[in-house]
Structures are given as structure tokens and as C-alpha cells.
C-alpha positions in Angstrom: 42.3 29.7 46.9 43.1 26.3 48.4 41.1 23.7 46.9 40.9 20.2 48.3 43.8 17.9 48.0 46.0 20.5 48.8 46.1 21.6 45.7 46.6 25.5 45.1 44.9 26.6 41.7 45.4 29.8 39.8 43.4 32.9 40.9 40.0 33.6 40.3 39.1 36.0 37.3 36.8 38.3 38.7 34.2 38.7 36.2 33.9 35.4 35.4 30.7 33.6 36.0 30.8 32.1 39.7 28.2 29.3 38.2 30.2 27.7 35.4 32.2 25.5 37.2 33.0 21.6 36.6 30.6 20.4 39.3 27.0 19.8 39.2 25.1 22.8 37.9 23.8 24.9 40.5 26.1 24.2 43.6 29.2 26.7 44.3 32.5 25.1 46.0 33.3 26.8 49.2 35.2 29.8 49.6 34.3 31.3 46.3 32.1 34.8 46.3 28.6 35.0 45.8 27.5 36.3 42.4 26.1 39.6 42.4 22.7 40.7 42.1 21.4 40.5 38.6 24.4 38.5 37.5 23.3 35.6 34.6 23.2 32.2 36.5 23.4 30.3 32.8 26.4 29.1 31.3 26.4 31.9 28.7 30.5 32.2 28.1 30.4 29.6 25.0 30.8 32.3 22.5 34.5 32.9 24.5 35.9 29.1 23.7 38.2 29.1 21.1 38.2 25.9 18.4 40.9 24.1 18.1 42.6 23.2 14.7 41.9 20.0 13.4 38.8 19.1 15.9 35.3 19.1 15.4 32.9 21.7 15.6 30.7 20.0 17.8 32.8 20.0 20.3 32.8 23.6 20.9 30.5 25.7 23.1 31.6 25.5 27.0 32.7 23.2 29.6 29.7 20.9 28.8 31.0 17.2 28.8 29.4 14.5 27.2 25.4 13.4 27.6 25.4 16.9 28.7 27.0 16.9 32.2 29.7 19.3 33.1 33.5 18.9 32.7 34.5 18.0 36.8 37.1 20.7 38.2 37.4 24.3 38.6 37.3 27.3 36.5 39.7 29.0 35.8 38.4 32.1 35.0 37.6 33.5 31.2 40.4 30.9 29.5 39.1 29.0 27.0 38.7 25.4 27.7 40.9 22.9 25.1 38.3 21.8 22.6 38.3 18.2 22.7 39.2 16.9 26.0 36.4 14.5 27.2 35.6 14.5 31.1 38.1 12.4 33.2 35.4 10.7 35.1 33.4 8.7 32.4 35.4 5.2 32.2 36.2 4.1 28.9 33.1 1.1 29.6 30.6 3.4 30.1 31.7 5.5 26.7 31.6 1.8 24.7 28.3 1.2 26.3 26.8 4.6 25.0 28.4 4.5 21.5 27.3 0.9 21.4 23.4 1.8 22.1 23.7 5.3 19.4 24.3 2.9 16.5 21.6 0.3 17.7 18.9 3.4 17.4 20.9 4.4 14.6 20.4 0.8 12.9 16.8 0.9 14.2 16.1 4.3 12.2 17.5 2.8 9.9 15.9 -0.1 9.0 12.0 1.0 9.7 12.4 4.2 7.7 15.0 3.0 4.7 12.8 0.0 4.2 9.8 1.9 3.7 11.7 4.0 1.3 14.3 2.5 -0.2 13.0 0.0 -3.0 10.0 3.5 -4.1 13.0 6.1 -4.4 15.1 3.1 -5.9 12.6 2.9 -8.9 12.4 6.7 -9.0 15.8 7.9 -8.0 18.2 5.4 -9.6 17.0 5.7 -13.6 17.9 9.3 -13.5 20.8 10.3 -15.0 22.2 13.8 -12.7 22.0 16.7 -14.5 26.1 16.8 -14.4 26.1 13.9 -16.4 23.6 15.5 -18.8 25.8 18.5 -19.6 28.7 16.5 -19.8 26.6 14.1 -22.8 24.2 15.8 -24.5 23.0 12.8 -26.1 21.6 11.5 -22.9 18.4 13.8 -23.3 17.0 11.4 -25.6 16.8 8.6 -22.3 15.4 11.7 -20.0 12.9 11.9 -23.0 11.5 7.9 -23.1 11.7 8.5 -19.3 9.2 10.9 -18.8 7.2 9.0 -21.6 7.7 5.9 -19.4 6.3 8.0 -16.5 2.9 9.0 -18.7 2.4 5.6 -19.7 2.7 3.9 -16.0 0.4 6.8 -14.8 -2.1 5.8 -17.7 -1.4 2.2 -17.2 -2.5 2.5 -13.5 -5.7 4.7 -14.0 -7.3 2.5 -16.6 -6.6 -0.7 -14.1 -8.4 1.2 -11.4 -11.1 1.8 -14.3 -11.6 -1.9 -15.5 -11.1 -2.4 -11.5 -14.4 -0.8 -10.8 -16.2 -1.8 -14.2 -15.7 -5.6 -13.7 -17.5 -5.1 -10.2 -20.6 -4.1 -11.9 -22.4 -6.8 -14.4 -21.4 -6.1 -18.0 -24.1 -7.8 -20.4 -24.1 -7.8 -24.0 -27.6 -8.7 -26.0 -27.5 -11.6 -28.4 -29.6 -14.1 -30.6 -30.6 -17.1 -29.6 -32.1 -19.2 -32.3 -34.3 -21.9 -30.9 -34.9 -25.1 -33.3 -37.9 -26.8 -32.7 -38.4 -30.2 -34.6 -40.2 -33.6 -34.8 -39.9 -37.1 -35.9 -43.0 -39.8 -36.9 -41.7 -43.3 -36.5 -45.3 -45.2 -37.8 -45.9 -48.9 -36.8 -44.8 -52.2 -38.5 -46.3 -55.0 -39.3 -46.5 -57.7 -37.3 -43.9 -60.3 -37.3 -40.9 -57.7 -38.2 -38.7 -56.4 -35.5 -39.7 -52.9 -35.4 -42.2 -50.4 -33.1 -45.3 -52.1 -32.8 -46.9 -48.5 -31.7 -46.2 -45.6 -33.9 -44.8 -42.5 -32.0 -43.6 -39.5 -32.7 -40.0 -37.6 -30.9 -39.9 -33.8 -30.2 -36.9 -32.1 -30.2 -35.4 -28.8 -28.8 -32.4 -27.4 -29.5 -30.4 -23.7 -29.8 -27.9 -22.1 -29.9 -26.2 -18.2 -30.9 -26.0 -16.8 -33.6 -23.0 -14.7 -35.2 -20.6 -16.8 -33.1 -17.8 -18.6 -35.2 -14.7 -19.7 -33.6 -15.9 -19.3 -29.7 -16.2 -22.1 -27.3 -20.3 -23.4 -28.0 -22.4 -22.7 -24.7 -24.8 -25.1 -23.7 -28.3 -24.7 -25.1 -30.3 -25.2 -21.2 -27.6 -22.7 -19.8 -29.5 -19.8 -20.7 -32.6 -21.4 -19.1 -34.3 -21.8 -15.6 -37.0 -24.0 -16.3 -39.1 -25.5 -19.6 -42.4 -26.5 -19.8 -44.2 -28.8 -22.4 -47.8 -28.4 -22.4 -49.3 -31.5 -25.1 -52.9 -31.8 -25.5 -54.8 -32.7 -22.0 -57.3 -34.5 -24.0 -54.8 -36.9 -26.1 -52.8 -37.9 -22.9 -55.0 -37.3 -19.7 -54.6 -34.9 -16.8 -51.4 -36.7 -15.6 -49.1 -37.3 -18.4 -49.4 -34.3 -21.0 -46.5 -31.9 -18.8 -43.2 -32.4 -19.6 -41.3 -30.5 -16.6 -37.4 -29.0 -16.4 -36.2 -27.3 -13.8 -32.6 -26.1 -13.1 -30.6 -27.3 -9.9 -27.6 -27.3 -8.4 -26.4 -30.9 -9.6 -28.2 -30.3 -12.9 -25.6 -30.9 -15.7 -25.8 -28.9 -19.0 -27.2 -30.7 -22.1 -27.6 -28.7 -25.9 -31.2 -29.7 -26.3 -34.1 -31.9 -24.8 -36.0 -34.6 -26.4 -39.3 -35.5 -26.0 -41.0 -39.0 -27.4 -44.8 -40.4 -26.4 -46.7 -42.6 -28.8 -49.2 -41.3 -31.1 -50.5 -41.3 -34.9 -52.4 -37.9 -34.7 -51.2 -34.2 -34.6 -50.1 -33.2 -31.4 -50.6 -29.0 -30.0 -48.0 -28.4 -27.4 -47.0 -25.0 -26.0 -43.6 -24.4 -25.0 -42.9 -22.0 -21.8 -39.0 -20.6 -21.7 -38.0 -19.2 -18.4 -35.0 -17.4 -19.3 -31.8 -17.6 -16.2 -31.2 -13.9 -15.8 -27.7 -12.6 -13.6 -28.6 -11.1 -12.2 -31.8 -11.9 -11.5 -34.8 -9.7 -13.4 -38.4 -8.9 -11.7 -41.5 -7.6 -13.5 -43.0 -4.4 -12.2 -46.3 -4.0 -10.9 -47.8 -2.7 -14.3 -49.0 0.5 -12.6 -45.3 1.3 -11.3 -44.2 -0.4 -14.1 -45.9 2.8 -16.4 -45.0 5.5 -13.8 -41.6 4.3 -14.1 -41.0 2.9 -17.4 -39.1 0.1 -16.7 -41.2 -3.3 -17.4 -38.5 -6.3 -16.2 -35.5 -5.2 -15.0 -32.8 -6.0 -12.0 -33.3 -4.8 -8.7 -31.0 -2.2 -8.8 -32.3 -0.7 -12.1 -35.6 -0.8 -10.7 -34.6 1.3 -7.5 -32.2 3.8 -9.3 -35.5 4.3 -11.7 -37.5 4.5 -9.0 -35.1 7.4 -7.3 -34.6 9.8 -10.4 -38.7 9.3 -10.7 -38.5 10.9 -6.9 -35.8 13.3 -7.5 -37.3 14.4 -10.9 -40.8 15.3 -9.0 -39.3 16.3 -6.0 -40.8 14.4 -3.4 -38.0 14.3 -1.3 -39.2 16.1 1.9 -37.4 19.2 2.6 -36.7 19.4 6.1 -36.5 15.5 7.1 -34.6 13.8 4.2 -35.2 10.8 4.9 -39.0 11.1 4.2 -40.3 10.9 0.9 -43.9 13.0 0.4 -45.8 10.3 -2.1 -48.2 11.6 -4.4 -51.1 10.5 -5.8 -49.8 8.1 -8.0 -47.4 7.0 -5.2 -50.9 6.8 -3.0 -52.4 4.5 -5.2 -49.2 2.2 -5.4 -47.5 2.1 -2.3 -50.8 3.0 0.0 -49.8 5.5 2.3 -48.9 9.4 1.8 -45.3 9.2 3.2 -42.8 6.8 3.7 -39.2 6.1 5.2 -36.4 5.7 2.4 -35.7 2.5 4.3 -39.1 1.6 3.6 -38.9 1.4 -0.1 -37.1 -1.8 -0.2 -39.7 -3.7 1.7 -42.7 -2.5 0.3 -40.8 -2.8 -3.1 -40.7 -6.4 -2.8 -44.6 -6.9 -2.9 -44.9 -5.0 -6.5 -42.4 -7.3 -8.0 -43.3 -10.4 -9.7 -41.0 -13.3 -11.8 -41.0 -12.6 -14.8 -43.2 -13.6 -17.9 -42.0 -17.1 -19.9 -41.4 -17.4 -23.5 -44.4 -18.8 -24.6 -44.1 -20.9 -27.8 -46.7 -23.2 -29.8 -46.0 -25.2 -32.0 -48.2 -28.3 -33.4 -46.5 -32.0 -33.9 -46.6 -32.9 -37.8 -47.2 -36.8 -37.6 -47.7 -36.2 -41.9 -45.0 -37.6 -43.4 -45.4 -35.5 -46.8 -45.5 -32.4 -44.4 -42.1 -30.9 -44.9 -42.2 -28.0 -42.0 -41.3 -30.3 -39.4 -38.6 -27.5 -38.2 -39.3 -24.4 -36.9 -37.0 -21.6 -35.7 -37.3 -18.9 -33.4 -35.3 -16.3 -32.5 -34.7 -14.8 -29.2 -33.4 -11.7 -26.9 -31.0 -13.4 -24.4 -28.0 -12.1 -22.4 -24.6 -13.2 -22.2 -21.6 -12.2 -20.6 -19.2 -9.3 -22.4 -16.4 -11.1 -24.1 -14.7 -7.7 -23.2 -14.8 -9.1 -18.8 -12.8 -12.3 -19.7 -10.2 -9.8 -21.1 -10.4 -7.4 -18.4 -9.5 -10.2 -15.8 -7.4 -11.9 -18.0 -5.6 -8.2 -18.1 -5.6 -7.4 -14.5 -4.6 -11.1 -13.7 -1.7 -11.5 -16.3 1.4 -11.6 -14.6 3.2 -12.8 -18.0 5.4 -9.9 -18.4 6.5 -8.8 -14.9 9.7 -11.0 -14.8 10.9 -9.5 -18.0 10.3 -6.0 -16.5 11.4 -6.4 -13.8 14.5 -7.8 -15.1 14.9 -4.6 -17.4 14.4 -2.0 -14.4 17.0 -4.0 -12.6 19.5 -3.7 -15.5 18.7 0.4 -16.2 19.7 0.5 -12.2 22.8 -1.3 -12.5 23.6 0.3 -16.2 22.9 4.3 -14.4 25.0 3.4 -11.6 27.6 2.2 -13.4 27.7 5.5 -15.8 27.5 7.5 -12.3 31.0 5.4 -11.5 32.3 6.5 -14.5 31.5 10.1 -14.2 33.4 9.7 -10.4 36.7 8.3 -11.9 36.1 10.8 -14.9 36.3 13.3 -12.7 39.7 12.0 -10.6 41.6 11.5 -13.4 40.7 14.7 -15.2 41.2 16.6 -11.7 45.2 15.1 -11.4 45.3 15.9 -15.1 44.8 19.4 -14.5 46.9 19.9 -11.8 48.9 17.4 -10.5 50.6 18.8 -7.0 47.2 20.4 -5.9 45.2 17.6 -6.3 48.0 15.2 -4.4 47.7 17.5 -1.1 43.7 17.7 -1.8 43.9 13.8 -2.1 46.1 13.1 1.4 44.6 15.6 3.1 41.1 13.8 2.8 42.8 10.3 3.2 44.5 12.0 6.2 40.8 12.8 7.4 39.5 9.4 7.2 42.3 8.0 8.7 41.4 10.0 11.9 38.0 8.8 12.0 38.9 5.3 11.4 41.3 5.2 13.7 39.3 8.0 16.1 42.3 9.5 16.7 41.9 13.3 18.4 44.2 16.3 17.6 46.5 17.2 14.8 49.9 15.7 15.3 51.1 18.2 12.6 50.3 20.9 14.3 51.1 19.6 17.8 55.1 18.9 17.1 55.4 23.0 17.0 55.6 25.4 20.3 53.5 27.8 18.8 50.7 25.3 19.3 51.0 25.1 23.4 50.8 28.8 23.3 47.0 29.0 22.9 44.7 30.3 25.1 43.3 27.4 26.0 46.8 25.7 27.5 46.4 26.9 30.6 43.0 25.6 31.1 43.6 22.4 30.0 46.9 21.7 32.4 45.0 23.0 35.3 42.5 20.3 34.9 45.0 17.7 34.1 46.8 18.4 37.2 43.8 19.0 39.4 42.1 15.5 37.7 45.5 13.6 39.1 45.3 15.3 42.3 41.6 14.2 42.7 42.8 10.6 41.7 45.6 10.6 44.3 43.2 12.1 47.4 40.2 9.6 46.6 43.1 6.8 46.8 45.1 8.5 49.8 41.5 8.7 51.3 40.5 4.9 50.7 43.8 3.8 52.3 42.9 5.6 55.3 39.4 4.1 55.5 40.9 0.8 55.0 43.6 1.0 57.7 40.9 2.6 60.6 39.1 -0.4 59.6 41.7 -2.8 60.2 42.1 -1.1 63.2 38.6 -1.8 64.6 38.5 -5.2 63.7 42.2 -5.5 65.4 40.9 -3.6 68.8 37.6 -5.9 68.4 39.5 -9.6 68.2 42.2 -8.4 71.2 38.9 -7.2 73.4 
């Protein structure tokens, strides 16, 4: 068959596959018979390609060049192609410019999947010694042991921080004494003409503070307090003057007692009213709820989970529209309708609660100075903050120790990767040992590997220096497209020169016209 060029190329085998030719898939060069009916139109034939010594497997499977587009040129029948010869019409550019863009997406997957990765299966991964190393020392069992006891203990470690995680969200109160000291002083009158009070008067004092706590930082006596009353007696100092009023605000500063002084020679009744500083805050029940429920003063959330198990408990829950609760007669009587909205309960909640009741104290100012109970103490329920919080923040805040752990995880890395290097050269010397002549040829035949890909040198010059190696099958395949890839070079330049000249002529004709 003539081809173009000039060019005549072997002849055509006649069961070969019309379709795989080097040109685009799908178009037939002139002159060459139409495939018969039923006749596979794929490029099926890679199973008859040969491998070549030396090359790469992935190089093997048809006349497919690279990025997928055919090898350019004619077939030549069934002869196997020569593994490893690229297509003539990619320039070497274009080959940089891909090979350039496969290790930028190569760097790419590289750095947003290894990243995500590598520092987790660095602290998994790297402190365990391989099982080859494990034969090898038996010893090493004992680390694989306090390994896996490490593991327990950072599981364990973890849990109870998510524990004490959710525990400090909720208030954690511990009940206490508070000992309240109540006391008085009687300073009487002098005499005239000596520097002293000339109006006798008496000083009350208030102090506190807990019991059963030696060695802790003292809390201020008003902090457990919202307000204090002193009532004295309305007929001794009028309507205006006998309350003595405290009340806690935000600029109020803490004090560990409060003194009260007004003149007088007489006994004195006064009633003391405590309002205790709850946190959170606590709310009396109405007393009818407050006996249905059996919760008197309690927090707002208490109150409403009480308030839920009394519903779930009597089933009044309706049982087709959940979010209705069916009140009975108790509910009737309290909340005043027969059903209500779960959203409801908040809001109508609110009218039932009340502040709760003061700590009501009276005490009578001794003015007597042979009386000798001019102290009294009482004793009271207050709440205080768990000791057992501070630590749990302190605990889940500390940070004390996570340089020096750190520091020994990075030297287990470096000490396991260092043993692993061992084991390597171990295993190279005790190989040589063994048998020295194999392991040379083993040892340049993989440097001889290497060397190819560093260098990306193609073929096997070994192999290539004898005549049996042109003898393959695939020989004549591959000349036929060198020679045909020339030819096609000299044509497209024969055929440029020709453009060129007919153009010269034209503009010749064109300046001489």
C-alpha cells in the first residue's frame, strides 16, 4: 500500500483489526478494507504486545500513547509494538509541562491529606516496635506491655475529663455551718467635766463565719447574704429611726460583720431578718404545690424536674397530643384550668413562686453590766461552693505537665526509629554475612534500578549490546514507525517549502503587476 510521503510500508496482516491504527480513533486511512460485519471496532489486541525486558509494566497494553491518545503511524499488522517508545509528536515542552502539573496535584494530595494524618498516626504508629523486631528481642514485650497500659490509661484519662466536663456545668453545692455571733457593748455616761460620752449608748455587733474550716482562705461573713434587717423597738426610737437596712449591690464591698451603735440606757428588743444569697437563686412554692410536690424552696430547675416526675408519675401526659398535659383536680385547684400547653408551665409557674422566707433572729440588747450573756451564737444551714469544682478546673486547666510529655513522646519517636535503623543495617550486614556474591549482584542490581529512575533512562543497555535482543517481535514494528515518523517529518518540511516559495511567488507577480 502506498502511504503518503511516498513511503511504501509492509503489507497489511489480514486479520488484524482495520481500527487500531496510530491516527485518531475512529477514522480509517484510505485505501485500506472495510472491516467486516460483526468485526470488534475496540482496540482489543493488548493481550498480543509483548513486554520488553527491563521496562515497566505500565507501559504495556496497545498502541495507546500517553494522556491516552494513540501512537501516530500505521499498523503493521499483529506485531507487537516495542514497549516503551513514547509518541513522536508530543514535544519534549509539553511532556515537562505535564510531569510538572502531576507532582503539583501530587504535592497538593499530599499536603491536605498527610497533614490531617500525619501528626494522629505519628503518635499511634511510631511507638510501636514491628513485630520483626519483637521476635528478633524478646525482651521488648515488656514496652508493648506499658504500651497498651499507656493506651487504657489515656482512654480513662479522657472519659473522666469529659465527666468533670459535664459535672462542672451543673452547680455543685456542699451544706455547711455557719455560726452567727451576735454581741453587744454598754458604754454608760460620765461625769461631767471628764472627757468621755456624755450619753450612754450601747454597740451591736454581727459577726460569722464556718465552722470545721482550718487552713482555707476565710470568706467574708455578708457574702453569704442578700440583705439584713434590724428591727429595734418602734417605741424607744420612733417610726423613722428604729430599721437598720443592708442590701447587696454591685459596688457593695465585702465586710466580716456589721456594727450597730444608738444611744440608750435601757434594754433594747431587736429582731434580726437574714436573707440568705442563694446561686443559684431559690424560690418558695406556693404551699399547696409546695405539698403536692414536696419540694418547699428550691431552684428553678429542681422545682420543674419535681414538677415533671409528679406528671409522669400520675400520668397526665395526654396520649395522643404530647404536648398537652390533662390537669387534675389538684392541678385544677392550682394552676386554674383542666389542660394546659407544656410551654405553659413556665409562665404560669412564675405566679406560684415566691422569695424566700428570712432568717428571723431576736435577740434583746443587755445594757446590765453584771449580765454576762452578752453573746449569743447561732448556727445556720448555708451553701457554699464544692472545694471538689476548684479542683476540677484547676485539673482540666493545668497545663503543667504537657511540655514534659510531650517532650517524652518525642524522644520514644526518635528512640523507636532509631531501633527500626538498627534492625535495617542489622539486616545488611547479616545478609553480606551470609552470602557474600549473592547479596553483591542483589545490591547493584537494585542500585542499577535507581540509577535508571534517577537518571530516567529507558531500556536495558545490557541487554541491548547483544543481536539476540533486535530479534524480537516487536523490531519490526518499531523500525516501521521510526522510518515512517522521519518520513512524515521530511513531507510536512518538503510541504512548508513549497507553501513558502508559491507565496513568494504571489507577492513577486503582485509587486511586478
Amino acid at each position: 500500500m502506498a502511504l503518503r510521503g511516498g513511503f511504501t510500508g509492509p503489507p497489511m496482516n489480514p486479520s488484524a483489526n482495520p481500527m487500531n491504527v496510530g491516527h485518531s480513533a475512529g477514522t480509517r486511512m484510505s485505501g485500506m478494507p472495510q472491516a467486516p460485519a460483526g468485526y470488534p471496532r475496540g482496540m482489543g489486541t493488548a493481550h498480543q504486545y509483548l513486554q520488553r525486558p527491563g521496562m515497566p509494566p505500565n507501559r504495556i497494553g496497545g498502541p495507546m500513547g500517553s494522556m491516552g491518545s494513540q501512537l501516530p503511524g500505521p499498523s503493521y499488522g499483529n506485531m507487537p509494538m516495542r514497549p516503551g517508545m513514547g509518541p513522536p509528536s508530543m514535544d519534549a515542552s509539553r511532556k515537562r509541562f505535564l510531569h510538572h502539573q502531576h507532582q503539583q496535584q501530587q504535592q497538593q494530595e499530599a499536603l491536605g491529606g498527610g497533614l490531617r494524618r500525619g501528626a494522629k498516626r505519628r503518635k499511634m504508629a511510631d511507638k510501636v516496635l514491628p513485630q520483626r523486631i519483637r521476635d528478633l528481642v524478646p525482651e521488648s514485650q515488656a514496652y508493648m506491655d506499658l504500651l497498651a497500659f499507656e493506651r487504657k490509661l489515656d482512654q480513662t484519662i479522657a472519659r473522666k475529663r469529659m465527666e468533670i466536663q459535664e459535672a462542672i456545668k451543673k452547680p455543685i453545692m456542699q451544706k455547711r455551718k455557719l455560726r452567727i455571733y451576735i454581741s453587744n457593748t454598754y458604754t454608760p455616761c460620765k461625769p461631767e467635766g471628764e472627757e468621755a460620752e456624755k450619753v450612754s449608748s450601747w454597740e451591736l455587733r454581727v459577726e460569722g463565719k464556718l465552722l470545721e474550716e482550718p487552713g482555707k482562705q476565710k470568706r467574708k461573713f455578708s457574702s453569704f447574704f442578700k440583705s439584713l434587717v434590724i428591727e429595734l423597738d418602734k417605741e424607744l426610737y420612733g417610726p423613722d429611726n428604729h430599721l437598720v437596712e443592708w442590701h447587696r449591690m454591685a459596688t457593695t464591698q465585702e465586710t466580716d460583720g456589721f456594727q450597730v451603735k444608738r444611744p440608750g440606757d435601757v434594754n433594747v428588743k431587736c429582731t434580726l431578718l437574714l436573707m440568705l444569697d442563694h446561686q443559684p437563686p431559690q424560690y418558695k412554692l406556693d404551699p399547696r404545690l409546695a405539698r403536692l410536690l414536696g419540694v418547699h424552696t428550691q431552684t428553678r430547675a429542681s422545682i420543674m424536674q419535681a414538677l415533671w416526675l409528679y406528671i409522669k408519675n400520675n400520668k397526665l401526659q395526654d396520649g395522643h397530643e404530647k404536648e398537652y398535659i390533662n390537669c387534675n383536680r389538684y392541678f385544677r385547684q392550682i394552676f386554674g384550668c383542666p389542660r394546659m400547653r407544656f410551654s405553659e408551665i413556665p409562665m404560669k409557674l412564675a405566679g406560684l413562686l415566691q422569695h424566700p422566707d428570712p432568717i428571723i433572729i431576736n435577740h434583746v440588747i443587755s445594757v446590765d453590766p453584771t449580765d454576762q450573756k452578752k453573746t449569743a451564737c447561732y448556727d445556720i444551714d448555708v451553701e457554699v461552693d464544692d472545694p471538689l469544682k476548684g479542683q476540677m478546673n484547676s485539673f482540666l486547666s493545668s497545663t503543667t505537665n504537657q511540655q514534659e510529655i510531650a517532650a517524652l513522646e518525642m524522644k520514644i519517636h526518635e528512640t523507636i526509629e532509631y531501633i527500626n535503623q538498627l534492625k535495617t543495617e542489622r539486616d545488611f550486614m547479616l545478609s553480606f554475612s551470609n552470602n557474600p556474591q549473592d547479596f553483591i549482584q542483589d545490591w547493584l542490581k537494585s542500585q542499577s534500578r535507581d540509577l535508571k529512575l534517577m537518571t530516567d533512562v529507558t531500556g536495558n543497555p545490557e541487554e541491548e549490546r547483544k543481536t539476540e535482543f533486535y530479534q524480537a517481535p516487536w523490531v519490526p514494528e518499531a523500525v516501521g514507525r521510526y522510518v515512517y515518523s522521519k518520513v512524515r517529518k521530511s513531507f510536512n518540511r518538503a510541504q512548508c517549502s513549497v507553501k513558502r516559495c508559491a507565496y513568494d511567488c504571489d507577492c513577486f507577480i503582485v509587486r511586478v503587476q
